[in-house]
N, C-alpha and C positions, 0 to 999 in steps of 0.2 A: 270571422276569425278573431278571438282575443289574442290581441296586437301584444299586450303585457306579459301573455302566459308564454308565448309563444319565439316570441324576437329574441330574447337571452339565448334560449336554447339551442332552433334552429335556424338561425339568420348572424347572416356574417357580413357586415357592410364597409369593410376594409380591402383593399388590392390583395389581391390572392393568385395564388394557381393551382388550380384544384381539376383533375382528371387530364394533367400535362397540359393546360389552356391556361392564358391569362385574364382573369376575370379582372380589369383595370380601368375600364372606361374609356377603351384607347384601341383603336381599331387596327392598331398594327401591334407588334411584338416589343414594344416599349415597357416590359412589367416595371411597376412603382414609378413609371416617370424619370427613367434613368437610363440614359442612352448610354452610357461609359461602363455600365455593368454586366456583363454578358452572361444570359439564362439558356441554360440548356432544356430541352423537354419542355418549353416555354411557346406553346402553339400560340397563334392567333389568326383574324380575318382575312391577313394579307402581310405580306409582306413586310420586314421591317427596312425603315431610314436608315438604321445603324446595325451594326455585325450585334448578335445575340445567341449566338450558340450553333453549332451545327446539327442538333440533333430536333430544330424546333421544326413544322409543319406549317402550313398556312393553307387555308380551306377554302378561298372563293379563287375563285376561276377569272383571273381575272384579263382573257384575250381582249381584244380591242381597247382595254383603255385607252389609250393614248388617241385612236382616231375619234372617240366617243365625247373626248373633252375639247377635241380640235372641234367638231362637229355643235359644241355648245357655242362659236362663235356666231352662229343663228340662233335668234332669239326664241326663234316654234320648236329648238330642238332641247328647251333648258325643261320643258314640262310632259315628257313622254317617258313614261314606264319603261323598269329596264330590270333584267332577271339575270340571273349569273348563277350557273351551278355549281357543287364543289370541285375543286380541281384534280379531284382522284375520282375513280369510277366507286360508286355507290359502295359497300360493303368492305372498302378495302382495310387488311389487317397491313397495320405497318408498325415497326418500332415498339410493342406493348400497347397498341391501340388498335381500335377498328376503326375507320372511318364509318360510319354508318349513312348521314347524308349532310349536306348543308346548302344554304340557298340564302341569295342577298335579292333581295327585292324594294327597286325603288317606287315610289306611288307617286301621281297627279300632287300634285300639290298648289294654292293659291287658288285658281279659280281651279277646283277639283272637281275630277270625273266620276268618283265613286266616293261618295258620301250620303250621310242617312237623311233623309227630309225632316224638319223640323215636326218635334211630335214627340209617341208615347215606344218608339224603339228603343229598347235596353234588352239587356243581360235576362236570361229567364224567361222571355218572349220564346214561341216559336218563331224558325226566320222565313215561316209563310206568311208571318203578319208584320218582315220586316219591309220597308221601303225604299227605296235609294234613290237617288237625286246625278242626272246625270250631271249637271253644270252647278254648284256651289261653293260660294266662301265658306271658309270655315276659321273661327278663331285660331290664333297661331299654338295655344297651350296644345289645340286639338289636331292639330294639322302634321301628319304622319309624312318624313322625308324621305328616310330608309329605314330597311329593318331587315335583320339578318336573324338565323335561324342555324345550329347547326347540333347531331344527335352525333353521338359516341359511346362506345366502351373503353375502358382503362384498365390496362394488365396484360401479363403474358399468356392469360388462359385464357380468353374469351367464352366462359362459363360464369356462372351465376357469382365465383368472387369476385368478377371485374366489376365494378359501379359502371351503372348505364346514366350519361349524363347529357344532360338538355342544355342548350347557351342561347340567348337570346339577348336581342342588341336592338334599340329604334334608337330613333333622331327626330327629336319634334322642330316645328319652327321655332318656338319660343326657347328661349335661353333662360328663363328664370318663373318662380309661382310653382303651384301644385300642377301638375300633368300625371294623369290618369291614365292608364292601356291593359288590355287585356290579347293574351296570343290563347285561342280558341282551338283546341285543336278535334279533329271531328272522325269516325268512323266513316261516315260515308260520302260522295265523291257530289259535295257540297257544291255546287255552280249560280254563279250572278249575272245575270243577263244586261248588257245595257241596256239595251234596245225598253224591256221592260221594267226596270229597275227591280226586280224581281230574284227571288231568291229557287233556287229548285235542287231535287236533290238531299235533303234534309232527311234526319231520320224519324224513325214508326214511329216512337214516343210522345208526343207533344214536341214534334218539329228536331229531335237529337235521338241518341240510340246509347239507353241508359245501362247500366251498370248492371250484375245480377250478379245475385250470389245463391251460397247453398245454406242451410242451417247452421251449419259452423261457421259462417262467415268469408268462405273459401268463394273466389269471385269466377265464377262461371261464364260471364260475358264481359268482355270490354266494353265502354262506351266512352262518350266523349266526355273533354274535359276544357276544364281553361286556368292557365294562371294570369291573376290577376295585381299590378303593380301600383303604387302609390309613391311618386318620385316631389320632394319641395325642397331643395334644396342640395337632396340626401335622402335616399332609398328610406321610406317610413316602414314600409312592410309591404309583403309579400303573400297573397291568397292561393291554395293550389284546393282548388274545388271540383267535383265528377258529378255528370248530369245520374239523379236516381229516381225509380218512384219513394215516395215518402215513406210508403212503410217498410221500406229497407233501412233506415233510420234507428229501427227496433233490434236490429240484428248487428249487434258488435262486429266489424270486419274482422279478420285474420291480420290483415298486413297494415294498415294503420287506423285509426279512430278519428270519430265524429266530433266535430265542435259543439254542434248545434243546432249551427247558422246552415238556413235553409232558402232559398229563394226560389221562385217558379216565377211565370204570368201573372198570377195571382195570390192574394193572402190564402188562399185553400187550395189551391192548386195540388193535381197530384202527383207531376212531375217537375224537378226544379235542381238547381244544381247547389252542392251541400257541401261546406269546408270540412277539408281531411290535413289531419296532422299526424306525424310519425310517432310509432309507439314508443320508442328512442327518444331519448335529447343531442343525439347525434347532428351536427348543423347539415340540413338539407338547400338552403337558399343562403346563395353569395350574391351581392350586388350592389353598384354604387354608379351614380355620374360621375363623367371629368368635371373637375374645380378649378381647371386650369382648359387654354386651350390644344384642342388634339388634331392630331392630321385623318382627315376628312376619306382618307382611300384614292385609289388610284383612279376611280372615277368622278372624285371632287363631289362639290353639294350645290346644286341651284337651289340657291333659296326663293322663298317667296316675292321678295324685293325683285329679281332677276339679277342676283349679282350672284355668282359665281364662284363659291368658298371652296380653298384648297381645305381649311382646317374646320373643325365643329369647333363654334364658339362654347365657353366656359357654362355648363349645366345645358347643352343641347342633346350629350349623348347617354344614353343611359344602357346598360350592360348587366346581363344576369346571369348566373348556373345556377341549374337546380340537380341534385343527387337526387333522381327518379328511385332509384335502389334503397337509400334510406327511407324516402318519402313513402316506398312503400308500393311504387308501378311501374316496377320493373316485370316486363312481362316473366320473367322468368319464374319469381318468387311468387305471382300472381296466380298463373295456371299451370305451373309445371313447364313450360315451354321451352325451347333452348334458348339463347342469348341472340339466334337471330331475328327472330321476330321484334317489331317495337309496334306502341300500341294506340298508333294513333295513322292515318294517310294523308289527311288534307289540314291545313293550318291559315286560318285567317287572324289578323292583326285587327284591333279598335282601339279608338278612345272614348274616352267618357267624361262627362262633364262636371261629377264631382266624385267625394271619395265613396259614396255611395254604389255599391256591387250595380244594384238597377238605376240607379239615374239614366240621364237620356246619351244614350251613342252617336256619335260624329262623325268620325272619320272612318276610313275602312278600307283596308287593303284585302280585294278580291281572292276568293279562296285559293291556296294555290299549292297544287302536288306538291309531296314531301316523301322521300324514299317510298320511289314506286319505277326499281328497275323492269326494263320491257320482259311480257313473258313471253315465254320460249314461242317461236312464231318457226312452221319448217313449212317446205315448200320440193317437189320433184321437179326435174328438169325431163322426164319420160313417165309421166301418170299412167300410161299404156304400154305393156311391153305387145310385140309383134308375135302372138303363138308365147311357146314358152322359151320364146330366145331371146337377148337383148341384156342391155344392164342398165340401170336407174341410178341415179345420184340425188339423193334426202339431204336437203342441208338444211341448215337454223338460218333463217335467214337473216335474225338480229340478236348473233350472238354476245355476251355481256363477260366482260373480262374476268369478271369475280367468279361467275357461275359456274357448275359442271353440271354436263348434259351425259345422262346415260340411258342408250338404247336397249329397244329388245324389238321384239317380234314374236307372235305365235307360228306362225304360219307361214313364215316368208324366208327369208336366208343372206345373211347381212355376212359379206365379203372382204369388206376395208370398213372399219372405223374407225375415224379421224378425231373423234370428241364432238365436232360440231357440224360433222357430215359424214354419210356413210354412201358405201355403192353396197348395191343389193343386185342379187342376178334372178329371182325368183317373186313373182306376184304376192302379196300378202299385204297385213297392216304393220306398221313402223312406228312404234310411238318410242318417245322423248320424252324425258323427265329434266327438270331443270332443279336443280339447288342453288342454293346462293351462297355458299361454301359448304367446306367442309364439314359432316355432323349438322347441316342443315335440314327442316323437314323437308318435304317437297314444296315449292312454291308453285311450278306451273307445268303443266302437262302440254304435249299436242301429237299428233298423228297425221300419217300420209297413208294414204291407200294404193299399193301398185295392182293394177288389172291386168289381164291380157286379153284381147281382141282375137278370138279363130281366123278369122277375115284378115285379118291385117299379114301380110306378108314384109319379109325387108326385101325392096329393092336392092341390093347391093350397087346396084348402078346408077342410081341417082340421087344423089346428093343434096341434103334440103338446108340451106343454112337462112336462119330466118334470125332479125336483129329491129331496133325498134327506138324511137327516143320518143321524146311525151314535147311538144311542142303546142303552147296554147293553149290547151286543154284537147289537144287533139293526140292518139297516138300514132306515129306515124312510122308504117310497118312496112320494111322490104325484105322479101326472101329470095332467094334464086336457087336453080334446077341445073341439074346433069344429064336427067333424061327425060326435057320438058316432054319429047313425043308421044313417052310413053303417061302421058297426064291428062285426063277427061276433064278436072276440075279441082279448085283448091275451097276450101272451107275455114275461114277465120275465126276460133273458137277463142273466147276470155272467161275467165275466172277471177272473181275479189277475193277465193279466198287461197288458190291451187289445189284445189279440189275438184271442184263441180264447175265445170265450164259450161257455156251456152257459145249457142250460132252466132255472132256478129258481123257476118257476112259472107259473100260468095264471091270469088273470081275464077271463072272461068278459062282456061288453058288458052294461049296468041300464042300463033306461027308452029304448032308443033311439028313440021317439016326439020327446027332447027333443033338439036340435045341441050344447049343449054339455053336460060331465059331467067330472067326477070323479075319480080315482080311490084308491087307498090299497091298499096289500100291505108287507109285513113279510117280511124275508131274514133269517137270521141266518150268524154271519162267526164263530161261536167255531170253533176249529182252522185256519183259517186262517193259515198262515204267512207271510202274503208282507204288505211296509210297505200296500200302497195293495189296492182292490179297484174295479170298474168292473161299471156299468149302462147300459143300456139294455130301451127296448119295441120290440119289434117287433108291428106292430099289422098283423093278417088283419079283410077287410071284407069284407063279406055278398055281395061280387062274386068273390069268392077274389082280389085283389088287395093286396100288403106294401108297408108303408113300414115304417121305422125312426125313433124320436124321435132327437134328439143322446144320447152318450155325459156321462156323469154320473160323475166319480171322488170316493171318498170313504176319508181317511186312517184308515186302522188305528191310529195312533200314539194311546199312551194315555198321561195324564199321570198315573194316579193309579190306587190300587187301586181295585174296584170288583169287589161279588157281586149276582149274581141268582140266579132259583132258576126252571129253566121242566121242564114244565108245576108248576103249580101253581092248584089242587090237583092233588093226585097221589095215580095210581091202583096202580101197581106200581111202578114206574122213577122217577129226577128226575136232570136233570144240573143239578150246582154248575156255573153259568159263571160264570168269573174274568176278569178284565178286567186286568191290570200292567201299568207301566210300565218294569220289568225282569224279567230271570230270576230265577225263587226257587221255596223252597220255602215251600208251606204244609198247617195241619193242621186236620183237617175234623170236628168234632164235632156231633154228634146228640144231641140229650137229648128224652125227653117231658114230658108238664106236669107230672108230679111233680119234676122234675131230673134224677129216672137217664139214665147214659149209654148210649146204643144204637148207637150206632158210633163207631168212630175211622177216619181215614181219611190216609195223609200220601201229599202229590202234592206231583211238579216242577212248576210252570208256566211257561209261555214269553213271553220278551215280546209283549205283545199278548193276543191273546185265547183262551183251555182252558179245555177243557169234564172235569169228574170228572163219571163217570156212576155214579151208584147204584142199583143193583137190589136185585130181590127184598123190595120190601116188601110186595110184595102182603097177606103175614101180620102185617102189622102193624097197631095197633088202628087205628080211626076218629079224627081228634082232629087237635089242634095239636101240631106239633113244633118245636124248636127248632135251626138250624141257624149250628152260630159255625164262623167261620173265621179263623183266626189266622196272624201272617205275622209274626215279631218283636216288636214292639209293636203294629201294628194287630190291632183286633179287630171284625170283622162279624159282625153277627147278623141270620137272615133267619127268619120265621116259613114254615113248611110243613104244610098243610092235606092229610092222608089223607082221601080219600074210597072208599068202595068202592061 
């Protein structure tokens, strides 16, 4: 980017409020450093110290602080990653704004978990040829604390004359010198493995998913992009560059223009990402560090040292907006599209080690969602109607506050609609449409299919209430009966998606001399990948005659680690199930009663529920064994009884 041509025009490195946000260097609602001045329409990250307006906003979410910083009086708890959504639901239009998304994300810092291994990673690489380093120091200019992120429109239309605007905020360790960063932000759903320090997930291109245009210039495809920051003192300049093939270069854009400056993998390389400047002198880039010091947010700062900062010392924190609409990628003026779409999903943070675009990268805060509200998910409580009699109830089963959902059917016959559930009296397909407001395209579809069974008759006389909770990784199912006599046998059928259910098991009809009864069976759900799981009975009666109980869903979501150990005792085999709340790795030790070690064992696990299955013990003595499982700092220990 020519820094000279460019910084008059579109670059503002003065305290501002530009798209009702305070661009100041100052993580709470303090504009210009002036607590006794009160700004109205004067958003920021959090909360202010002092009264500032009643009309202001504040974007991170910020529940638990207070037990988050009590909690940093343990010292293992000052370097653990920590994520905060925005405090309004995704999309919301409030006061002449939309919220659109925002996210604060704190990173490992000092002896850090995700960082690039010393070598030839930079900017312009594919990130199949990038590296990563699970345990490293990293210089302090380079050493990424927090970093916040948040996307908006400005105005009472929420059409193409609102400006769509970007804010971004880090916190390095170092307090003073050049510090280098780049926010990356990626089309496709970019993932970094610890376990292999490995990158996946990357787009078609040469490792990103570049830009296309038409002969006019008119951009046909989105791809990724990154702006890139140069902070010594005081904001030097600002790079807003899109990954392209080179010979798009030759074709003048429509909505803003080429510098020049071109960088890939290599000097001929033929994809690589190219600085874009607005066709305007209209300023697109606001940004400066605090020069004094700032308060630090409601979840304080551990630094490097392990001490413990309420405030960012003087040149720690650095704060930007960029007017995406001036600059030129604003989806709307880009493709025609409405003002809800924005043009990027996943967003990683780096540094760099000089002012150079490709020098070598450092630090790195792991890719992480950015406005990606859930799509429309529906689920039936009666997949089967009995003949053509009976009524079904279709719901969303993860409805989203912003959204509207609207039904139809060809073939079926929809009774009550409620917006986010309907009863149907008649077999067909039910689909749902999800928008994300008002005048939105469509964002996400789904469908339910109701059948009906000839065979299945309704008992009117017996009553099937069937209920279920998820323990362990086990699910653990009871129903009961009103006219057990009339019952030959029950059928435990599950479904991951409430659709297509399979067999999961058989219980057989006890004491049907008595009408009502019982009953209790046990599923288990380790390796299951999917968020929710669904039950039902289908119950066979001594006439050969089926009904079905209602549908029964039960969430996979785990809040917490969690080991079991099944069968136990054990005769040859046993699988470690694992229960997480995220992805990790952990490592699986064996000891007998004397303390020797008898196995080691290191496994990935997925969010949710993984099974490590161990064999071959057959040969091993009689007796109690001792089984730890370690995962960073937590540590489980489960006792294991050999029988032969």
């Amino acid at each position: 980017m020519s820094i000279c041509a460019c910084a008059g025009n579109s670059q503002v490195f003065t305290p501002t409020v530009q798209g009702r946000f305070g661009i100041d260097a100052d993580a709470e609602g303090d504009i210009f450093g002036d607590p006794f001045t009160p700004c109205t329409d004067c958003d920021d990250w959090y909360f202010p110290q002092s009264p500032n307006g009643g009309n202001s906003l504040y974007v991170i979410d910020t529940t638990g602080a207070g037990a988050i910083v009590a909690g940093y009086a343990n010292p293992a708890n000052r370097n653990i990653p920590l994520y905060r959504k925005m405090s309004y639901p995704a999309f919301s239009k409030l006061s002449e704004r939309t919220l659109i998304d925002a996210i604060f994300v704190r990173d490992y810092h000092n002896t850090d978990e995700t960082t690039f291994v010393a070598g030839s990673n930079k900017n312009g690489d594919s990130p199949a040829t990038w590296v990563g380093a699970t345990t490293n120091n990293v210089l302090q200019k380079n050493d990424i604390l927090d970093t916040y992120l948040h996307l908006r429109r400005q105005g009472p239309n929420y059409n193409q004359s609102d400006p769509l605007w970007l804010y971004g905020a880090v916190a390095l360790e170092a307090t003073n010198g050049n510090r280098y960063f780049d926010f990356e932000l990626y089309q496709t759903d970019i993932f970094y493995t610890r376990s292999t320090t490995k990158f996946t997930g990357y787009g078609p291109d040469a490792g990103h998913t570049s830009w296309k245009f038409d002969a006019a210039g008119n951009v046909t495809q989105a791809g990724d992009m990154v702006f890139s920051a140069n902070y010594s003192g005081s904001l030097d300049y600002i790079e807003a560059r899109i990954w392209v093939d080179r010979s798009a270069l030759l074709t003048p854009p429509a909505n803003f223009s080429w510098t020049g400056d071109f960088d890939g993998a290599s000097m001929g390389a033929q994809y690589g990402y190219a600085v874009i400047v607005p066709k305007g002198t209209d300023p697109f880039y606001f940004g400066l560090e605090n020069t004094t010091t700032a308060w630090a947010g409601p979840f304080a700062l551990p630094r490097a040292s392990g001490v413990v900062a309420t405030r960012f010392g003087a040149g720690q924190f650095m704060e930007f907006g960029i007017n995406l609409t001036v600059l030129g990628l604003d989806p709307v003026s880009l493709m025609g599209k409405t003002p809800c779409g924005i043009p990027f999903s996943k967003v990683m943070v780096k540094t760099r080690t000089s002012e150079s675009f490709t020098s070598e990268l450092k630090d790195f805060i792991s890719p992480f969602d950015f406005f990606l509200p859930p799509s429309v998910d529906v689920a039936t409580d009666m997949p089967i109607l009995c003949g053509n009699h009976g009524i079904s109830h279709v719901t969303v089963t993860n409805p989203f506050s912003t959204s509207t959902y609207t039904w139809s059917t060809p073939d079926g016959n929809i009774v009550v609609n409620n917006g986010t559930d309907i009863t149907v009296d008649k077999p067909g397909t039910y689909k749902v449409v999800q928008t994300l407001a008002t005048g939105c395209p469509l964002y996400a579809a789904d469908s339910a299919s109701i059948t009906f069974d000839p065979s299945c008759v309704i008992l009117a006389s017996n009553k099937i209430n069937l209920s279920g909770v998820l323990n362990n990784g086990l699910a653990n199912l009871d129903w009961s009966v009103t006219a057990n006599n009339d019952v030959k046998y029950f059928e435990i059928e599950r479904s991951t998606d409430g659709v297509h259910y399979t067999l999961a098991g058989t219980v057989n009809a006890t004491d049907t001399r008595s009408p009502n009864a019982a009953y209790k069976a046990n599923d288990g759900v380790f390796g299951l990948k999917v968020p929710k799981v669904y039950y039902r009975i289908r119950v066979t009666g001594t006439d050969g005659a089926v009904t079905y109980s209602k549908v029964i869903e039960l969430s996979l979501a785990v809040n917490k680690l969690a080991v079991t150990l099944s069968p136990n005792p054990v005769n040859n085999a046993v699988s470690v199930n694992i229960a997480s709340d995220v992805e990790k790795e952990v490592q699986v030790f064996v000891y007998d009663v004397s303390g020797r070690l008898m196995r080691t064992t290191i496994a990935h696990v997925q969010k949710g529920y993984s099974m490590i299955k161990m064999n071959d013990l057959g040969s091993w003595a009689n007796g109690v064994y001792s089984v730890k499982v370690v995962s960073g700092n937590e540590v489980f220990v489960e006792r294991m009884l050999i029988t032969k």
